[in-house]
Residue, then its C-alpha position, 0 to 999 in steps of 0.5 A: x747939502x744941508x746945514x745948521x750952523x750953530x754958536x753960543x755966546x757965554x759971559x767968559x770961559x772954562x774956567x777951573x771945569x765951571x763952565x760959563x753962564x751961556x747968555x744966548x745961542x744962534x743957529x742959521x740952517x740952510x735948508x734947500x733953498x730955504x734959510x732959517x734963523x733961530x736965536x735961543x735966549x732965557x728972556x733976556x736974563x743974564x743967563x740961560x737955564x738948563x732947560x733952555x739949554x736942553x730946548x737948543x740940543x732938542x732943536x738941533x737934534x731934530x734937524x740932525x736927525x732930519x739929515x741937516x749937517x750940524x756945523x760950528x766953529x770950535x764947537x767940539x772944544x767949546x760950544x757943545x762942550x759947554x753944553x754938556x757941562x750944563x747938561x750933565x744932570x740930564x742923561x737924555x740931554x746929554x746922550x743926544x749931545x754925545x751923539x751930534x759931536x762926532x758927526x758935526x762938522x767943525 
């Protein structure tokens, strides 16, 4: 089986629906026999834009798409949440957001 898993790091929590600055993501995927490492950041800034952001569900769509297992850990609740939060103003981002929530693995 293959599989991504995938965290962010942000600088607190929801906190009166304003989500928190994401400071980095990382993912590791286990694809075959082959491990493959990528860490999502905005240059080392306080924060990640939005379009960095956008880069990350673009990232993990592709693999998804590709039939590579998306897991996290409390994902559902935070992580892609906090994504979506962030991504609210781009409908193509978000639409490819709605689609891996259901299907990954939590």
């Amino acid at each position: 089986m293959s599989f991504v898993a995938f965290d962010i790091e942000t600088d607190g929590l929801i906190e009166d629906g304003v989500p928190p600055a994401v400071t980095c993501c990382a993912t590791r995927a286990h694809i075959g026999d082959k491990i493959h490492t990528r860490t999502f950041h905005s240059n080392y800034a306080t924060a990640m834009t939005t379009r960095d952001l956008g880069d990350v569900v673009e990232y993990l769509y592709g693999l998804y798409m590709a039939g590579v297992t998306v897991v996290t850990f409390n994902g559902a609740g935070f992580d892609f949440r906090v994504l979506a939060m962030h991504l609210e103003h781009n409908p193509q981002k978000s639409a490819l957001l709605a689609e891996m929530v259901p299907v990954h693995v939590d």
